[in-house]
C-alpha positions in Angstrom: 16.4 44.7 90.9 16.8 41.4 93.1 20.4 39.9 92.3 21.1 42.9 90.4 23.3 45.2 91.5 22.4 49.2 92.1 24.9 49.9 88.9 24.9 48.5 85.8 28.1 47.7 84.1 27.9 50.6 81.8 27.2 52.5 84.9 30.1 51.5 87.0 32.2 52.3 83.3 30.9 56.2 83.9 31.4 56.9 87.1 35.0 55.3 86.7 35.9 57.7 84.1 34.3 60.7 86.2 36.5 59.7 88.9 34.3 58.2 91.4 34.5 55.4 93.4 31.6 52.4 93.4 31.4 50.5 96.5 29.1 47.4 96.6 28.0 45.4 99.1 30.4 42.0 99.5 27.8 39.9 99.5 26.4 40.9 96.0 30.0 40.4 94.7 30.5 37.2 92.5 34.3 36.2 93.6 35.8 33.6 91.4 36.4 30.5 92.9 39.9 29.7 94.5 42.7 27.9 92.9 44.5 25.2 94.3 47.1 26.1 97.3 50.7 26.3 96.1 53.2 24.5 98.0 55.8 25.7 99.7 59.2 26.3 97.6 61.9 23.7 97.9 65.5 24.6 97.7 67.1 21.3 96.3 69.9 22.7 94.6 71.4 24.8 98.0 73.6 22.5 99.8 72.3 22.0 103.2 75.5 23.9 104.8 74.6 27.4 103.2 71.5 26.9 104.9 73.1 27.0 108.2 75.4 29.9 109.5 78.6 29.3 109.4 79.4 32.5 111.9 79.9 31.5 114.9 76.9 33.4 117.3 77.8 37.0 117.8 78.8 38.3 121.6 76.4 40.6 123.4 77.9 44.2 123.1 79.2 45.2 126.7 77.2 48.5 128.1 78.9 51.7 127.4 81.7 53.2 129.3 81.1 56.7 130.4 83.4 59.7 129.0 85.7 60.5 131.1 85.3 64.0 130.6 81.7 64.4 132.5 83.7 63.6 135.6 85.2 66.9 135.3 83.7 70.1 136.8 81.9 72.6 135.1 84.0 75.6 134.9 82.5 78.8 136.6 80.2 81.2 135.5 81.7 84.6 134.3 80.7 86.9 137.4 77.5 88.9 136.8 77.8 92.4 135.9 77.3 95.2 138.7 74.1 96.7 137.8 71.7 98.9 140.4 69.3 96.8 142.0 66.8 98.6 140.3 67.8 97.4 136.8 67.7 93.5 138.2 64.9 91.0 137.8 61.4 91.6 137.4 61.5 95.8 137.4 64.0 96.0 135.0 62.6 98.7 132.6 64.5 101.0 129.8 64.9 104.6 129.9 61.9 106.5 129.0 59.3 103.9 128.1 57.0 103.2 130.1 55.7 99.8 131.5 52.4 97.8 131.1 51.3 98.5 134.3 51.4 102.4 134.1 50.1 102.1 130.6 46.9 100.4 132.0 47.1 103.0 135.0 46.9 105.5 131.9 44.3 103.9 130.3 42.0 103.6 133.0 42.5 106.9 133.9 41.6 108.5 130.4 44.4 110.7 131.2 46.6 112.9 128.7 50.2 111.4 129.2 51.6 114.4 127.9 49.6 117.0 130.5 52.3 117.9 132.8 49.4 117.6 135.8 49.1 114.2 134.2 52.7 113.5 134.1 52.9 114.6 137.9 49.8 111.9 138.7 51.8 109.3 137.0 55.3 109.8 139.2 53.0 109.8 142.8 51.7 106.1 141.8 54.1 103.7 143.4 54.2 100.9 141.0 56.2 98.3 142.9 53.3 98.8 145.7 50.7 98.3 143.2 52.7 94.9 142.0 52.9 93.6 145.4 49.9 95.0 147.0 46.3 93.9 145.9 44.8 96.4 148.7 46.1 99.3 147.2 45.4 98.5 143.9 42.2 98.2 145.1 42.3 101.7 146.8 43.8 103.2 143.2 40.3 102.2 141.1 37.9 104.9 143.0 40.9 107.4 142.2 40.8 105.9 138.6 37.3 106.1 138.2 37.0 109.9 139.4 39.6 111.0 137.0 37.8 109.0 134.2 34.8 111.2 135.5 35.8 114.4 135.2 36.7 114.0 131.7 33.7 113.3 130.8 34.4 109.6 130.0 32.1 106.6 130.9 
């Protein structure tokens, strides 16, 4: 198998034609030997003046003027609507749907939502407390736990 390759011809043929690709190492490859360098291409026929640019050099292009329209003002912002504080920013809520923190309230609980005792538990839990207060959330999860309790639910 010494200066053989691991293919023969025929083999290289077949896996060809199966799609695969033979690789070989480059020292087992037999490269032909190189030709003589070609020279560089002369241009005899161009005149020597359609060599050279007969432009004269271009200008460097001046920086850009800014638009005179960002010097004017913004105009103002339309005024916001009047709404109840308690529609504004983070609490804002909709009618009748309740939020993600008094459906994990619920969930922890194992609470009924539709109980009416439930439904009084649920309007006695100060939610903006619980959002700003860690301690009382804190003081809630006993509460939690003892309604979760005597449901029956572990």
């Amino acid at each position: 198998m010494e200066g053989q390759g691991l293919w023969s011809s025929e083999q290289h043929l077949w896996l060809g034609a199966m799609g695969l690709t033979v690789y070989a190492e480059a020292s087992s490859i037999v490269w032909p030997p190189a030709g003589p360098a070609r020279p560089a291409p002369r241009f005899d026929n161009v005149p020597e003046s359609a060599l050279r640019s007969s432009r004269p050099p271009l200008e460097p292009v001046p920086a850009p003027r800014p638009i005179a329209s960002a010097a004017l003002p913004a105009p103002p912002l339309p005024p916001a609507p009047d709404m109840p504080a308690s529609r504004r920013g983070r609490s804002s809520r909709l009618a009748g749907v309740p939020d993600k923190l008094m459906l994990a309230l619920l969930r922890a609980s194992g609470q009924n939502p539709n109980e009416p005792a439930t439904q009084a538990l649920m309007a006695s839990w100060p939610l903006d407390e619980l959002r700003a207060n860690p301690a009382a959330k804190r003081a809630l999860w006993p509460q939690l736990r003892a309604l979760r309790r005597q449901r029956g639910e572990r």
